[in-house]
N, CA, C and O of each residue as an XYZ file, in Angstrom:
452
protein
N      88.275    122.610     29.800
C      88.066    122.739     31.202
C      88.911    123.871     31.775
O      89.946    124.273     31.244
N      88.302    124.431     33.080
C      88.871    125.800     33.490
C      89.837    125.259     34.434
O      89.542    124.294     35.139
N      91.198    125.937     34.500
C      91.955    125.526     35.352
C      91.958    126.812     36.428
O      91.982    128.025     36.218
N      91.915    125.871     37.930
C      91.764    126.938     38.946
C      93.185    126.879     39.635
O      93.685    125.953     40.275
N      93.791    128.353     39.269
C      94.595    128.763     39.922
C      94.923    129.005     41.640
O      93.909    129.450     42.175
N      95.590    128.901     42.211
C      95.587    129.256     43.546
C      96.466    130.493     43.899
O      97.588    130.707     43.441
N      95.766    131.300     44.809
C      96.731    132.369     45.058
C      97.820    131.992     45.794
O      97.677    131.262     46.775
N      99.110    132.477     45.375
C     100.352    132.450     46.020
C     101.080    133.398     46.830
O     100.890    134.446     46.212
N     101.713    133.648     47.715
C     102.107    134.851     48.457
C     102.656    135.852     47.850
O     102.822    136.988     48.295
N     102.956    135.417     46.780
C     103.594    136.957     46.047
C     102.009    137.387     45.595
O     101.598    138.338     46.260
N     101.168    136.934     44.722
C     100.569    137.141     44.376
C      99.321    138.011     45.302
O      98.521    138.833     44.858
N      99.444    137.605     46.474
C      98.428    138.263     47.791
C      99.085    139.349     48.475
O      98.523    140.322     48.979
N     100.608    139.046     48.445
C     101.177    140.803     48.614
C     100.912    142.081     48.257
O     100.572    143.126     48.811
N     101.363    141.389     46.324
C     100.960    142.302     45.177
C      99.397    142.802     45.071
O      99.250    143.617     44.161
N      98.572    142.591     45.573
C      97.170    142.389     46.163
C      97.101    143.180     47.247
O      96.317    144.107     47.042
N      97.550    143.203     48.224
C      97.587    144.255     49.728
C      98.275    145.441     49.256
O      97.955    146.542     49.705
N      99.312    145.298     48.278
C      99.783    147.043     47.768
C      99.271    147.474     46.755
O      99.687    148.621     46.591
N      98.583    147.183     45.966
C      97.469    147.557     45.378
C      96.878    148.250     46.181
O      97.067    149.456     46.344
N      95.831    147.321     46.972
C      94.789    147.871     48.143
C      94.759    149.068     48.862
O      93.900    149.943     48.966
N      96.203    148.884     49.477
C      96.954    150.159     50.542
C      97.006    151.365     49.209
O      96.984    152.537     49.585
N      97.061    151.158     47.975
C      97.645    152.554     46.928
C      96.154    152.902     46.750
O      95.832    154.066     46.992
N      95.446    152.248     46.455
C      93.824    152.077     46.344
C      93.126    153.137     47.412
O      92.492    154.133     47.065
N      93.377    152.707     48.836
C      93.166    153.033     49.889
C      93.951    154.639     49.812
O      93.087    155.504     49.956
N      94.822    155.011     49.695
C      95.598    155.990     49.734
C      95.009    156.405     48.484
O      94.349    157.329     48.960
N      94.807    156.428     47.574
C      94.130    157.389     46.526
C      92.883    157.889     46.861
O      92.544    159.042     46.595
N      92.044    156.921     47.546
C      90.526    157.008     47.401
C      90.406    158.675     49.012
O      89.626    159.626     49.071
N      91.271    158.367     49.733
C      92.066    158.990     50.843
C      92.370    160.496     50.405
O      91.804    161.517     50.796
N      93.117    160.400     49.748
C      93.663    161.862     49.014
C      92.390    162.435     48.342
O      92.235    163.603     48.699
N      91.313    161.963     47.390
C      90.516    162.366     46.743
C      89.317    162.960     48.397
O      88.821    164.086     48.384
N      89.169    162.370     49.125
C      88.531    162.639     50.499
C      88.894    163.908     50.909
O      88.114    164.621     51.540
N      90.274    164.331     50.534
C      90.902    165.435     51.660
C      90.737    166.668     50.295
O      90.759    167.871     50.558
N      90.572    166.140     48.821
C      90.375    167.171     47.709
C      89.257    167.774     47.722
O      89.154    168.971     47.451
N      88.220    166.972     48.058
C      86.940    167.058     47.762
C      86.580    167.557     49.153
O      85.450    168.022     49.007
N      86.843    167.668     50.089
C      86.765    168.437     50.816
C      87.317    170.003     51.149
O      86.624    170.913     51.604
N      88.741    170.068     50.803
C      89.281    171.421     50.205
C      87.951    172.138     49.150
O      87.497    173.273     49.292
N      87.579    171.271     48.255
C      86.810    171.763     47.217
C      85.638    172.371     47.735
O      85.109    173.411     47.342
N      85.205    171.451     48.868
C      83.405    172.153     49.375
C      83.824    173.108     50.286
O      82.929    173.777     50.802
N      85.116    173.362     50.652
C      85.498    174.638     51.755
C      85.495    175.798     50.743
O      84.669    176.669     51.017
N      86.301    176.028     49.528
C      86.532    176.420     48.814
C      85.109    177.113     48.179
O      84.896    178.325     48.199
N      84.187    176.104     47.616
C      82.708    176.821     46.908
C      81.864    177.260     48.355
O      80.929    178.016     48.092
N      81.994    176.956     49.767
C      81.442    177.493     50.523
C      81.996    179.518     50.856
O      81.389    180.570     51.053
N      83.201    179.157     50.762
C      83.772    180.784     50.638
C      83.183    181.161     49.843
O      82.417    182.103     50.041
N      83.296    180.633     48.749
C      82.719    182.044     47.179
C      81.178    182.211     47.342
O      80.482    183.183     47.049
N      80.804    180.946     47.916
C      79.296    181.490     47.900
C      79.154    182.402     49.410
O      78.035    182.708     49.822
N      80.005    182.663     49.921
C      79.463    183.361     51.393
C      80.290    184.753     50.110
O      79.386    185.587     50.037
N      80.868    185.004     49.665
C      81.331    186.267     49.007
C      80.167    186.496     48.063
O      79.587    187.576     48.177
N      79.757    185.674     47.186
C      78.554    186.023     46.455
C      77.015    186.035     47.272
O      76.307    186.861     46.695
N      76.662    185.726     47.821
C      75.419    185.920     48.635
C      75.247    186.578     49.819
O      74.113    186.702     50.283
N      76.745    187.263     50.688
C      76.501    187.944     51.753
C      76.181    188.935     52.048
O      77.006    189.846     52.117
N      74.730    189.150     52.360
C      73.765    190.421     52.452
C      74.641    191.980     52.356
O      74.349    192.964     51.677
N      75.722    191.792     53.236
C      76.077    193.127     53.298
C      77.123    193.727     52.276
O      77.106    194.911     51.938
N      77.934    192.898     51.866
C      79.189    193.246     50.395
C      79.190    192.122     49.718
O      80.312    191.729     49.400
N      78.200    191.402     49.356
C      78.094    190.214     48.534
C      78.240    190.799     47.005
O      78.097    192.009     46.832
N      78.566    189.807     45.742
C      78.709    189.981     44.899
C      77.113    190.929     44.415
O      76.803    192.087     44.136
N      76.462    189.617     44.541
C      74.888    190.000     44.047
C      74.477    191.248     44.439
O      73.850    191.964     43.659
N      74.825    191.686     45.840
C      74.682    193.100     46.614
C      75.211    193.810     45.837
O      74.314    194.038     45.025
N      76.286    194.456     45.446
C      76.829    194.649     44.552
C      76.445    195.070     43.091
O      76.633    196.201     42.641
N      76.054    194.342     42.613
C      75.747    193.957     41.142
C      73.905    194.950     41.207
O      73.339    195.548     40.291
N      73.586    194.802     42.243
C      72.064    195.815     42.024
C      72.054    196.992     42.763
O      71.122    197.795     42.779
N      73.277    197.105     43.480
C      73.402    198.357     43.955
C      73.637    199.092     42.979
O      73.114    200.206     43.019
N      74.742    198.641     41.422
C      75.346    199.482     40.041
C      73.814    199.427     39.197
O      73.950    200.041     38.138
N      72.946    199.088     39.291
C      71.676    198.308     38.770
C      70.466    200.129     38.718
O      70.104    201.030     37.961
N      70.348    199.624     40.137
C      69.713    201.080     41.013
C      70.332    202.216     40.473
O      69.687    202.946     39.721
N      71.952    202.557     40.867
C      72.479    203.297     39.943
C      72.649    204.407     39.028
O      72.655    205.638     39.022
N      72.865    202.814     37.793
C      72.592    202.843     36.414
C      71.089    203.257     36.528
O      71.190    204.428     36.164
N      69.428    203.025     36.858
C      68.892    203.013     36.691
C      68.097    204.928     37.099
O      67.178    205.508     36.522
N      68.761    205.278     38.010
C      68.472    206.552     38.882
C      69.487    207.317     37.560
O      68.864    208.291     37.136
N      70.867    207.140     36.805
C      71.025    207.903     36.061
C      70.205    207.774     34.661
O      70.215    208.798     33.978
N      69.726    207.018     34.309
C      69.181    207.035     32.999
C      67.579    207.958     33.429
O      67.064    208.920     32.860
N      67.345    207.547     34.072
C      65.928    208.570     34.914
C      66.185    209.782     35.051
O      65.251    210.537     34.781
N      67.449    210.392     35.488
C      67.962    211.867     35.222
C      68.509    212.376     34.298
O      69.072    213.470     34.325
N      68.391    211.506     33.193
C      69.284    212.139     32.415
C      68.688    213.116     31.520
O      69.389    213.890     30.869
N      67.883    213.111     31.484
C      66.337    214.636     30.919
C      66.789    215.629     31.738
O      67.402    216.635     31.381
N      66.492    215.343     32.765
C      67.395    216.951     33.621
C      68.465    217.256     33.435
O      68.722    218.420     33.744
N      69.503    216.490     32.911
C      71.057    216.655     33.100
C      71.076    217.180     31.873
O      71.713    218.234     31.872
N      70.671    216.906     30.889
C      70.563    217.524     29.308
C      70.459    218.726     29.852
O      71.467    219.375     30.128
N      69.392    219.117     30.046
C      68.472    220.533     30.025
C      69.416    221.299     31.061
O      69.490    222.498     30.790
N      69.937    221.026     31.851
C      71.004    221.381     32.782
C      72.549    222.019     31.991
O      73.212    223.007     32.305
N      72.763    221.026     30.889
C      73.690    220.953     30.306
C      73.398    222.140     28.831
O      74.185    223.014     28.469
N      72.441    221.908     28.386
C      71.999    222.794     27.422
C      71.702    224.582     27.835
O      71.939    225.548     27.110
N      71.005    224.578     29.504
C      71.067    225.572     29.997
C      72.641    226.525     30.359
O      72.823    227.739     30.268
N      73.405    225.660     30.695
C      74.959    225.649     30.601
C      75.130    226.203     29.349
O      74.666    227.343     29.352
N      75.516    225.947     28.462
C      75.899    226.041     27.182
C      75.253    228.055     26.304
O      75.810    228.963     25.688
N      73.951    227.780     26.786
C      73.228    229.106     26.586
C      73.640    230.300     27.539
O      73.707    231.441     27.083
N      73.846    230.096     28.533
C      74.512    231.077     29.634
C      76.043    231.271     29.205
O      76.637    232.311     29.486
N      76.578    230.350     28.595
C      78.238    230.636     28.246
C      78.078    231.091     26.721
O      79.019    231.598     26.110
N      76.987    230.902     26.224
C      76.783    232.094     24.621
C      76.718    232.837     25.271
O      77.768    233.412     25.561
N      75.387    233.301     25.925
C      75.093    235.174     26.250
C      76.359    235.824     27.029
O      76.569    237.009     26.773
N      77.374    235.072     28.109
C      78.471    235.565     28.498
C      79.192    236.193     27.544
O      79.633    237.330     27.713
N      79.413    235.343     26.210
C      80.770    235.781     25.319
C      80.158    236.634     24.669
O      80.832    237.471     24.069
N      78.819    236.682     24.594
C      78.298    237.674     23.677
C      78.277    239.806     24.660
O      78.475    240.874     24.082
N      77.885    239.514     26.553
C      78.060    240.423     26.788
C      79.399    240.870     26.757
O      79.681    241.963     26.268
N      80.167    240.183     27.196
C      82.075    239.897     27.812
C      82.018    240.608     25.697
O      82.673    241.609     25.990
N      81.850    240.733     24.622
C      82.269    241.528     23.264
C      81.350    242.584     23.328
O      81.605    243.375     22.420
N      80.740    242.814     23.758
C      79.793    244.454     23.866
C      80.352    245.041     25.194
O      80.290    246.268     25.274
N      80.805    244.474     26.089
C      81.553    245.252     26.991
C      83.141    246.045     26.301
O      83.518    247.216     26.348
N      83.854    244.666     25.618
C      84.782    245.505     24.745
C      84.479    246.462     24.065
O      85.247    247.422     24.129
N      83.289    246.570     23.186
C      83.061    248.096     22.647
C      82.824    248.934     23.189
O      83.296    250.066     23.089
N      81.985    248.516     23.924
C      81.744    249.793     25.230
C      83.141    250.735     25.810
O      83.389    251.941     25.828
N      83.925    249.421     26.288
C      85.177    250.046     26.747
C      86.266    250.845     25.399
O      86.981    251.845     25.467
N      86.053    250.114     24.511
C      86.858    251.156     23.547
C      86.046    252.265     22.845
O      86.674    253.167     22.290
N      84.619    252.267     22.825
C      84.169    253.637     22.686
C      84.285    254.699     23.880
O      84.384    255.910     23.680
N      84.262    254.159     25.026
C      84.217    255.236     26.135
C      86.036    255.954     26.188
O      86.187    257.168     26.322
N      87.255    255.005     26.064
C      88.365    255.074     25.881
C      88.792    255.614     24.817
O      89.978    255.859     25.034
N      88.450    256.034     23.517
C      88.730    256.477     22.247
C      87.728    257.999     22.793
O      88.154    259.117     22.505
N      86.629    257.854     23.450
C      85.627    259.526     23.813
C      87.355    260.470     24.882
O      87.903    261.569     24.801
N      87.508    259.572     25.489
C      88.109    259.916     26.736
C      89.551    260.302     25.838
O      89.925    261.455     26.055
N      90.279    259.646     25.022
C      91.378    260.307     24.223
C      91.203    261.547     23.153
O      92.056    262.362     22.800
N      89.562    261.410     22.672
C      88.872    262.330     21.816
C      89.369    264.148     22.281
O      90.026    265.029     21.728
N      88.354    263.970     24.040
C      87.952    264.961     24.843
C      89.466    265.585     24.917
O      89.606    266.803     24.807
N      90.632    264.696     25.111
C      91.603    265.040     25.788
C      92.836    265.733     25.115
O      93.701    266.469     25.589
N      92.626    265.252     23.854
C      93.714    265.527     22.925
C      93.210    266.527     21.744
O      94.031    266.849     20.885
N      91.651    267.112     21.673
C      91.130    267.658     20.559
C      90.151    268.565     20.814
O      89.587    269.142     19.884
């Protein structure tokens, strides 16, 4: 047979401070979880805000990236055209040196002989 206990005043104290710690935890988790939805409401106003949002952002480098890979046929040929203009330079810039030391060796020729 079950024996029925009766609650005693210590026992219904120990029972109300429980409750009150109970109460005070469940309390604190209220004021976390609210920090928390303030908290993911910021990041999502930083990630979704039309004008400097993350996402804004992220397809503006997108566009970009996408406008340089589309030029980059011109930028070659730009770059290769470069490269051919700085041969024929070094090549006139050494026929100007002969020039100048044949006209300079005529000019010591005339002068001394």
């Amino acid at each position: 047979m079950i024996k029925m206990v009766t609650p005693t005043k210590v026992d219904c104290s120990i029972c109300t401070q429980e409750i009150a710690l109970i109460q005070k935890d469940i309390e604190m988790l209220r004021e976390d979880i609210k920090e928390l939805n303030e908290k993911m409401d910021r990041l999502m106003i930083k990630l979704l805000d039309p004008d400097s949002g993350l996402v804004v952002k992220v397809n503006k480098n997108t566009e970009r990236l996408d406008k340089r890979d589309k030029d980059l046929p011109n930028w070659l040929n730009d770059l290769k055209s470069f490269h051919l203009m700085k041969k024929w330079k070094n090549n006139v810039t050494k026929a100007l040196w002969v020039l100048y030391a044949a006209i300079i060796s005529w000019i010591v020729k005339n002068i001394f002989w």
